[in-house]
Structures are given as C-alpha cells and as structure tokens.
C-alpha positions, -999 to 999 in steps of 0.1 A, spaced: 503 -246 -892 506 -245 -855 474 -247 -829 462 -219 -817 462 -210 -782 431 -218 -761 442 -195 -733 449 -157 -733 484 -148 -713 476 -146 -673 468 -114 -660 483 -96 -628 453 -69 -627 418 -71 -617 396 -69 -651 372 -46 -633 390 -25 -607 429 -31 -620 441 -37 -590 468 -59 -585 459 -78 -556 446 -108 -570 446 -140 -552 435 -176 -565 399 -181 -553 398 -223 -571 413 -245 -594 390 -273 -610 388 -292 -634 363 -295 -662 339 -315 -637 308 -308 -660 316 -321 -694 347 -338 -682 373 -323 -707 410 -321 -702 425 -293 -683 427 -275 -647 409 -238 -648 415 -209 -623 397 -185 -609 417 -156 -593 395 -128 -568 404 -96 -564 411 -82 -527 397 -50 -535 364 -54 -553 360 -94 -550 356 -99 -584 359 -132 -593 373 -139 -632 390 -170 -651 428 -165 -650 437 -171 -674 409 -167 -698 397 -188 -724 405 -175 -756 375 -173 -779 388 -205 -800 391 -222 -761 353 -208 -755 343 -232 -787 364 -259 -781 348 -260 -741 315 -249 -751 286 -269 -738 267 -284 -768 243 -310 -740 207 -308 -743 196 -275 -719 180 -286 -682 141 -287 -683 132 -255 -680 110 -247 -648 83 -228 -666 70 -217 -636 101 -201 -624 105 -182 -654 67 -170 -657 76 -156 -617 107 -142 -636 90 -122 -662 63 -112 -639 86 -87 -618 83 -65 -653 51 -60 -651 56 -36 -619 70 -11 -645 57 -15 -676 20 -34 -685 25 -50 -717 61 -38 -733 56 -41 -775 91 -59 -781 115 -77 -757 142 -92 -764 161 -121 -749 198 -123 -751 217 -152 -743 180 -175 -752 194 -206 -761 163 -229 -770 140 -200 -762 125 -216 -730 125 -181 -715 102 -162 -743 80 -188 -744 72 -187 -705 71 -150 -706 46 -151 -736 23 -165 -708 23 -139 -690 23 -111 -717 9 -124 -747 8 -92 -771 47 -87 -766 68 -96 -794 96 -116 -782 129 -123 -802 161 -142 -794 198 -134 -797 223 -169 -791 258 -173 -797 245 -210 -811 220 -222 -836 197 -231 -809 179 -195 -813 175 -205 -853 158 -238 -837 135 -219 -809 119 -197 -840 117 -226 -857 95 -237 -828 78 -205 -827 95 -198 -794 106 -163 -807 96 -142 -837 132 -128 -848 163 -154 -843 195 -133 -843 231 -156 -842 259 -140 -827 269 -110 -797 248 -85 -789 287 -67 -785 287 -71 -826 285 -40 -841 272 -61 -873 243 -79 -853 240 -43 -830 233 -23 -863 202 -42 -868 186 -41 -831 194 -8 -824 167 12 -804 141 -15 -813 133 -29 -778 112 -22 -749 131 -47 -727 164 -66 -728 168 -99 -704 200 -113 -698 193 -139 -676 225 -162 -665 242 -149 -695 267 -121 -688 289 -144 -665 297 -161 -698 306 -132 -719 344 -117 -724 332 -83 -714 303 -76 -691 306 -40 -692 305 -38 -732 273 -60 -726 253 -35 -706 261 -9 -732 250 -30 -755 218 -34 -741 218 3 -741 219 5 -772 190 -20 -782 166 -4 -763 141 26 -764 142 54 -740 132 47 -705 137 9 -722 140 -20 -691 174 -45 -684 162 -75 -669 193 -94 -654 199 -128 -632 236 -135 -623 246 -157 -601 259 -144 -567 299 -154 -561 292 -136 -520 270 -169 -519 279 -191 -488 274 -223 -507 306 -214 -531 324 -217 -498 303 -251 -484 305 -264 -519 343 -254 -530 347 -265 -568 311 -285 -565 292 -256 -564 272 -257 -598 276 -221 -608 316 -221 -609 307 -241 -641 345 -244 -651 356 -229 -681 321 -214 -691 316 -186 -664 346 -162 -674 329 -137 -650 314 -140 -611 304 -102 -607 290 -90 -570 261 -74 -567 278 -45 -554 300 -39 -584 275 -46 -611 252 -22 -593 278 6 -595 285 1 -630 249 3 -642 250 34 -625 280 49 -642 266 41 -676 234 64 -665 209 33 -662 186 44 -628 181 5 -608 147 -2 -598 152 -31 -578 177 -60 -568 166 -95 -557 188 -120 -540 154 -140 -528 135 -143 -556 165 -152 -577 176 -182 -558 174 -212 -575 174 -242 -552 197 -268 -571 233 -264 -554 233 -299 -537 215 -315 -560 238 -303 -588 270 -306 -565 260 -342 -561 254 -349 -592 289 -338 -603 306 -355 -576 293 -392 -581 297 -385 -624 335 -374 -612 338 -405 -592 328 -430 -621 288 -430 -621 275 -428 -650 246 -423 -643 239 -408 -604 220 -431 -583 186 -421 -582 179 -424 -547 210 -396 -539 199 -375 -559 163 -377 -548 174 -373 -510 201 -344 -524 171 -326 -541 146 -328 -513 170 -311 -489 176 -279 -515 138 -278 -514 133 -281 -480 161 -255 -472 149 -227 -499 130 -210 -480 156 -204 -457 181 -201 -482 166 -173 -499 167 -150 -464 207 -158 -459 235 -156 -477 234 -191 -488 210 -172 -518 231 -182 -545 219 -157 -575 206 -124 -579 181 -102 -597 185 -68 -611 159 -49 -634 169 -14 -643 158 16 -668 175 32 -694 185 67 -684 178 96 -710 208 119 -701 235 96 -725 
C-alpha cells in the first residue's frame, strides 16, 4: 500500500482573504527537531497573512509533531496571564483551556482564582497526564473543531483560553466558532498568538523562534483576527501587544543556530549573554514593534 502524502497540493489563494497575490515570506528547514524536509511560508499582499504552503497534511502534522518535554513553564507569566480576566469577570465557575498540553496554564491560573473549575482539551495524552496530576478536573483528547468532543462541552464554560494554540490548528476560523460554542452567554475568549508584523521575524529571518517550522500552519495579524471575531458577533474588550511579549527571541534564535551548526548542547555562556540581552531589551521591546506576540480577550455576543 503506497505512503500517504504528508503535504496537501500548494495553494494559489490566500486561506483567509483568497486573494491570489501570494508571495513566499521563508523557506526553512526543520531547525527545531531537526527532521528532513524544507517548509514554506507564503504571505499574502493583501491581508499579510502568513500560512504554510503547502500544508502539512494531518498524517504530516503527526509525523512532525513535537513530542520533547514542554519549556519550564514561567508560572509567573501565566498567573499575570490569567489575571487580565479578572477585569471582567471575579471568579468565572468553569474555564476551560484548549490547546493545555501538560496543564501548566490551569495550574497557574488556579492561583489566582481558586474556586474556578479548570479542564483541559489537547490534541496529545499530555492533558490525560496533567489530570492525572490534578492540574485540570476534566481531560478531554482531541479538537475542540470535533463535533464528537464539541457535543460534550457545549455551552458549559465561563471562559475559553487559547493561548499559543490557534497558529497550530488547520482552521482558525472554525476554532473561534468553536469556542463559541463551548461557552455561556456573555462567556470570555482568552487568546495569545504570536505577532508575524513583529520586527524580530525580519532581524531574525528563519531563527525567529515562533516561525517554528512545520508546527505553526497559521501567523494571523492582529488586524485580521480582530475583524474576524467581530464578524462572528464576539464584542473585543481588549488587545495587548505589551503584555504578551515574551522576551526569548535571541535566546531561542541562538539556541537554534549553534544546535543547527553541530552543538549539541549550546554553550552555556552564549546563551547566558543571549538571554540577558532579551531581558534587558523587554522593556523596550514591548513599546515597539519588536513585541513579538499579542493578547486578545473577547465576549461572546448574544445576537447569534
């Protein structure tokens, strides 16, 4: 029985405009994981989306899926992250977490709103591992876009967080309905993506961290995603480029470079000196476009 393919056919439209003026934005390797094969990214001239061209197929998706150990996660960070909720709703009854992984998100945000129940929805047994660790009440396997796993979450939730997770997914759009769908009335989207306007995609070319070749099927501006929450009826009560920034891009670039160029293991004192300047330039890195993610936290509208 033959393979099957790990890429869909190339596309000559823009998935979220169609228009046709497409032109390649990078070609990389897998400089990550190190497995075979060049990836592209194509941007469109109208809307500057940024996509994978062409895509992963989901049998590719698998075969380049990352099964490391996840980063330590900075539990401050995602306590700060949570905490921007709490300027619309006290103490939500049920939130849930989409894209969770090991969980390291629900258990920071547990911190700061210990009555919630928190759940977790992964594409990956490591959701069945963070209840396990009592990270998350409810582990549910599989795509929130599943009309099987959708059934069962329907209307439950007070909040839905999809942080670094829709610039993985095959459909971002179908996402946000998704997380429509799981929530209550006047319910709360928490998103993080990170920002492809960023200046350090262009200082970094293919070492900038969140290109993550072939993971990130979608780079979505701000602009764009903003629009589209606001076709599907959800009213945006705030966007973030500041607080969102995460300052790793030269540490991470630098890690990738000396791995590419036969370290296997960094030297330590680079990557010390690397990290000290992402530090050090944060704070002004946050007021410029050299930001390199963004927040969004919206409600769900009650007129669809």
């Amino acid at each position: 029985m033959p393979a099957r393919p790990i890429h869909e056919p190339r596309r000559d439209d823009c998935p979220w405009c169609g228009s046709k003026r497409l032109r390649t934005r990078l070609r990389t390797p897998d400089l990550r994981l190190g497995r075979p094969g060049t990836f592209t990214l194509d941007a469109c001239e109208d809307c500057a989306h940024t996509f994978q061209n062409p895509r992963l197929t989901p049998e590719g998706l698998a075969l380049y899926g990352s099964t490391a150990a996840e980063e330590p996660a900075d539990t401050g960070r995602l306590r700060a992250v949570a905490r921007t909720v709490l300027r619309h709703v006290a103490e939500p009854e049920s939130w849930l977490d989409v894209g969770t992984g090991e969980g390291r998100f629900p258990e920071a945000a547990r911190e700061v709103f210990p009555y919630t129940s928190f759940d977790g929805l992964d594409l990956t047994a490591r959701v069945v591992r963070a209840r396990d660790a009592e990270r998350v009440e409810e582990a549910h396997v599989g795509s929130l876009t599943d009309p099987r796993v959708l059934a069962g979450l329907r209307g439950r939730y007070d909040v839905v967080s999809m942080l670094h997770h829709l610039e993985h997914t095959r459909d971002p759009r179908h996402e946000l309905w998704a997380a429509r769908t799981a929530l209550r009335p006047g319910g709360l989207l928490l998103l993080e993506l990170p920002d492809p306007a960023s200046a350090s995609a262009d200082l970094l070319g293919k070492w900038w961290p969140s290109y993550d070749q072939p993971r990130h099927l979608h780079l979505i501006p701000l602009p764009n995603l903003r629009a589209e929450l606001v076709a599907q009826g959800w009213r945006i009560l705030g966007t973030d480029r500041r607080a969102a920034h995460v300052p790793r891009d030269l540490t991470a670039a630098t890690a990738l470079y000396l791995t590419r160029k036969g370290f296997l293991t960094p030297p330590g004192p680079l990557l010390t000196l690397a990290r000290a300047a992402d530090h050090t330039l944060s704070p002004a890195a946050r007021r410029t476009r050299f930001a390199n993610a963004y927040r969004v936290i919206a409600r769900k509208g009650t007129s669809r």
